[in-house]
MIDOSE-1310 file (N, C-alpha, C; in nm, 2 decimals, decimal comma, always signed):
residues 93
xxxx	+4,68/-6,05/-0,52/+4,69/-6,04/-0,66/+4,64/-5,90/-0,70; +4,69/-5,85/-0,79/+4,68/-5,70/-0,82/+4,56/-5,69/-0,88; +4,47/-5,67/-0,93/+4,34/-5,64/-0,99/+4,38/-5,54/-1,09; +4,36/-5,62/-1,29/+4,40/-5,52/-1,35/+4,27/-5,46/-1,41
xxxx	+4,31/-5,37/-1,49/+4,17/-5,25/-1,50/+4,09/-5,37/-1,58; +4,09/-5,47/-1,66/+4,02/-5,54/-1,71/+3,93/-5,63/-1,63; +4,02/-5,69/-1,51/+3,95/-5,75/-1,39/+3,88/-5,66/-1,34; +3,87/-5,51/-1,33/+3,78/-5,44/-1,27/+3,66/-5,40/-1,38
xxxx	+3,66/-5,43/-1,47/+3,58/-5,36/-1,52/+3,49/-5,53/-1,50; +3,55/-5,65/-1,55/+3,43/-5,76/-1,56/+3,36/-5,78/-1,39; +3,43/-5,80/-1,28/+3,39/-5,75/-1,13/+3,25/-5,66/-1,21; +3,26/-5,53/-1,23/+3,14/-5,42/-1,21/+3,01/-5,51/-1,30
xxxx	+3,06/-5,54/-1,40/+3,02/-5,59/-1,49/+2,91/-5,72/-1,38; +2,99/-5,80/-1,39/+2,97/-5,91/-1,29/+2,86/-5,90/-1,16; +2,87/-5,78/-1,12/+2,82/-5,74/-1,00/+2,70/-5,68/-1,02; +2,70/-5,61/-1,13/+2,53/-5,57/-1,21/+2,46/-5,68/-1,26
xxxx	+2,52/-5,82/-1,34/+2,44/-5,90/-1,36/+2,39/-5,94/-1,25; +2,48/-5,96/-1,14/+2,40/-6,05/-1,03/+2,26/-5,99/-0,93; +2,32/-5,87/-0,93/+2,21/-5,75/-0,87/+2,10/-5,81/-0,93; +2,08/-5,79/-1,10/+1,95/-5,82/-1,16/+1,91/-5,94/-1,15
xxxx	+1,97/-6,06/-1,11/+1,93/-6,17/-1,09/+1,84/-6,17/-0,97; +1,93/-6,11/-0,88/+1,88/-6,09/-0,70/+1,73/-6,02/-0,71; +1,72/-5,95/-0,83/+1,59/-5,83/-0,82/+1,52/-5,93/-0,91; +1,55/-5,97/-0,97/+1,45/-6,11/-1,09/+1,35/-6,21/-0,96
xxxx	+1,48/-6,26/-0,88/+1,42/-6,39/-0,76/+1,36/-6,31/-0,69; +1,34/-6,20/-0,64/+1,26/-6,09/-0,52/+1,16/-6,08/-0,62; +1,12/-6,03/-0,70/+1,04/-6,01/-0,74/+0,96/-6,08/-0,74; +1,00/-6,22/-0,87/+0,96/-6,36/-0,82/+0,81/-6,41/-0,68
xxxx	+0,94/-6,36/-0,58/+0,89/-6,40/-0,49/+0,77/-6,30/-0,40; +0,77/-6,19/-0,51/+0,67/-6,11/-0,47/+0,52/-6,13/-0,50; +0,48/-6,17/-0,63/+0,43/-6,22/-0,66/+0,27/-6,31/-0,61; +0,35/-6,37/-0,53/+0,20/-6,42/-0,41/+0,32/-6,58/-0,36
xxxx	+0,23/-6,59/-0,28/+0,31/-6,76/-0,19/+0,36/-6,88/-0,32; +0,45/-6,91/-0,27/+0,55/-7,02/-0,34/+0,55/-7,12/-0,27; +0,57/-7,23/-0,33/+0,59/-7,38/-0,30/+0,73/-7,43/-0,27; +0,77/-7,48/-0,25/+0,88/-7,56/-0,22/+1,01/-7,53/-0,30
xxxx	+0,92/-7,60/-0,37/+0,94/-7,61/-0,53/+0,96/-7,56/-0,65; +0,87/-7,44/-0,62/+0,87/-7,37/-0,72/+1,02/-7,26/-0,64; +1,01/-7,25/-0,55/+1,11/-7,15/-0,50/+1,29/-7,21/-0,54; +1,27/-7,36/-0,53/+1,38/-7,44/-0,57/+1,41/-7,42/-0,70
xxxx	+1,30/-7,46/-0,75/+1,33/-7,39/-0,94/+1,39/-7,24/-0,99; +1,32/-7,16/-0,90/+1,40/-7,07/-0,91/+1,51/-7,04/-0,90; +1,56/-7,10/-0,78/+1,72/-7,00/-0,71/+1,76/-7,10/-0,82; +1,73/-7,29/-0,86/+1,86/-7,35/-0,97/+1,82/-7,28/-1,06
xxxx	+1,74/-7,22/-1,10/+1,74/-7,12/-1,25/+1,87/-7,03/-1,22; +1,82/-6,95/-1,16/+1,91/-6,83/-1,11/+2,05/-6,88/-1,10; +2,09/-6,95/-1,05/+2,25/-7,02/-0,98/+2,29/-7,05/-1,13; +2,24/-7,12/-1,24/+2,19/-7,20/-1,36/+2,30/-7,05/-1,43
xxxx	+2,24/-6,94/-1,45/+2,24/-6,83/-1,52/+2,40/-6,77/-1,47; +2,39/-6,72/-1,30/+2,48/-6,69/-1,27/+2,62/-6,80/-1,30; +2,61/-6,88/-1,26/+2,75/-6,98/-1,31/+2,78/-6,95/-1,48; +2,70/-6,94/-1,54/+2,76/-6,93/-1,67/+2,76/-6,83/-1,69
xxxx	+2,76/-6,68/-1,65/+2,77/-6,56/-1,66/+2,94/-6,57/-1,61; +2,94/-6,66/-1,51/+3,05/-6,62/-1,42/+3,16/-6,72/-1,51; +3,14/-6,82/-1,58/+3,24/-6,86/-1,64/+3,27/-6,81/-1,78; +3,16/-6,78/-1,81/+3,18/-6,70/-1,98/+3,33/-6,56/-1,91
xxxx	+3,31/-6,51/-1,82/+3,35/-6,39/-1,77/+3,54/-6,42/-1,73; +3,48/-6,52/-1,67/+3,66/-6,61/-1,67/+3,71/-6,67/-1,74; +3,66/-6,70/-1,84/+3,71/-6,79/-1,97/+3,73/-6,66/-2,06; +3,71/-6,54/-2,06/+3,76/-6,39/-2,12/+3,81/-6,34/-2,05
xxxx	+3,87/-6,34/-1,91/+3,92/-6,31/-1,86/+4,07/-6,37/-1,87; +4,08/-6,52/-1,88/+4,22/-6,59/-1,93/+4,26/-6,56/-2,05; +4,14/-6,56/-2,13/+4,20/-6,56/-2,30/+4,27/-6,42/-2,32; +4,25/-6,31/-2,24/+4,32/-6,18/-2,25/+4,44/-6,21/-2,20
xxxx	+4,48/-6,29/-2,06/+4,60/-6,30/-2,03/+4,66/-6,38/-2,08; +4,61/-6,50/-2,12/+4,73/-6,60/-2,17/+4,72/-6,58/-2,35; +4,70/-6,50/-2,40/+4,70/-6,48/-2,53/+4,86/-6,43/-2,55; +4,98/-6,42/-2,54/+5,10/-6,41/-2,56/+5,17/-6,50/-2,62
xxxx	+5,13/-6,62/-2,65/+5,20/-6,69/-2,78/+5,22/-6,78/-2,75; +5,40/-6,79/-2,84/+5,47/-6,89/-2,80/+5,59/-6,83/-2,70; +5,64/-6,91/-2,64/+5,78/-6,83/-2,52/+5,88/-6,80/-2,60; +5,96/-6,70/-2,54/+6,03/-6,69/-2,57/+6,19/-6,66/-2,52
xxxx	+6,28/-6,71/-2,58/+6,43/-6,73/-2,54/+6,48/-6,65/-2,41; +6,51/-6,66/-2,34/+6,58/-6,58/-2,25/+6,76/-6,52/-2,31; +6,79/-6,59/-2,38/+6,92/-6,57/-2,45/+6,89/-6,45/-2,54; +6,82/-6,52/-2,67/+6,84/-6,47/-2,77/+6,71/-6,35/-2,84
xxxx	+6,60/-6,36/-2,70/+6,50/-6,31/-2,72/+6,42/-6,35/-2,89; +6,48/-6,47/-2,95/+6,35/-6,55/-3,02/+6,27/-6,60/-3,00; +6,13/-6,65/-3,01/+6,07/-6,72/-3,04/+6,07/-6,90/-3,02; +6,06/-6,98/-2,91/+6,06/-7,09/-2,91/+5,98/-7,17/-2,96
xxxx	+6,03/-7,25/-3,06/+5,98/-7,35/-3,17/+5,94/-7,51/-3,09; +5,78/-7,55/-3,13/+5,78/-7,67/-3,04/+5,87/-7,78/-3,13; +5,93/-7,87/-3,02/+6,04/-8,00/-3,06/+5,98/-8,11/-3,07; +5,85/-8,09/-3,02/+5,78/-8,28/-3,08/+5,77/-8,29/-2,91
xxxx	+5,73/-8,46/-2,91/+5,74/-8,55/-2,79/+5,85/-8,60/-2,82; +5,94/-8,65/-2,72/+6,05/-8,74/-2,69/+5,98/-8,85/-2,71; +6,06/-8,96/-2,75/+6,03/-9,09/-2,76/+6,07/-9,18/-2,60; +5,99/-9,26/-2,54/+6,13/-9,32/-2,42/+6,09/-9,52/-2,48
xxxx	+6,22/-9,53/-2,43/+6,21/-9,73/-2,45/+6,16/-9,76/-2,29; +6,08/-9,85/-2,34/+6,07/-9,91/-2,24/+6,13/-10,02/-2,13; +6,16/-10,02/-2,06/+6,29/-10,10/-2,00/+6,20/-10,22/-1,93; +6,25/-10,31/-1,88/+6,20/-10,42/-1,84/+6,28/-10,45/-1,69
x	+6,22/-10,46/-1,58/+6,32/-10,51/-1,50/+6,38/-10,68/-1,46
């Protein structure tokens, strides 16, 4: 898949948030001795942050590409209009 300049710019993007996460947890853990626990709290903090960084990023990532409308004709080059649901009968065997 081609990578467009907009996927490259949220990647950079993307890749600085996570850096500062990585330097947030190191640090963290600089700190003095950790528990179990407390080390667990961290990275699900961290994972916690990164996943929704990473979906906010892809959920603006789709709305740029799929923002083109409604389709359109191959004939006539208009505009296709939605037709509803079809109705079906139910048949019995």
């Amino acid at each position: 898949m081609k990578a467009t300049h907009l996927q490259a710019e949220l990647k950079a993007e993307l890749m600085k948030e996570f850096e500062a996460e990585v330097d947030q947890l190191l640090a963290s853990c600089d700190r003095g001795p950790l528990t179990m626990t407390q080390i667990e709290d961290l990275v699900l903090a961290a994972r916690q942050r990164v996943g929704q960084k990473l979906a906010e990023h892809v959920l603006a990532l789709q709305e740029q590409s799929h923002s083109a409308g409604a389709p359109v004709s191959a004939e006539t080059g208009q505009r296709l209009r939605a037709k509803g649901k079809k109705t079906t009968a139910a048949k019995s065997a």
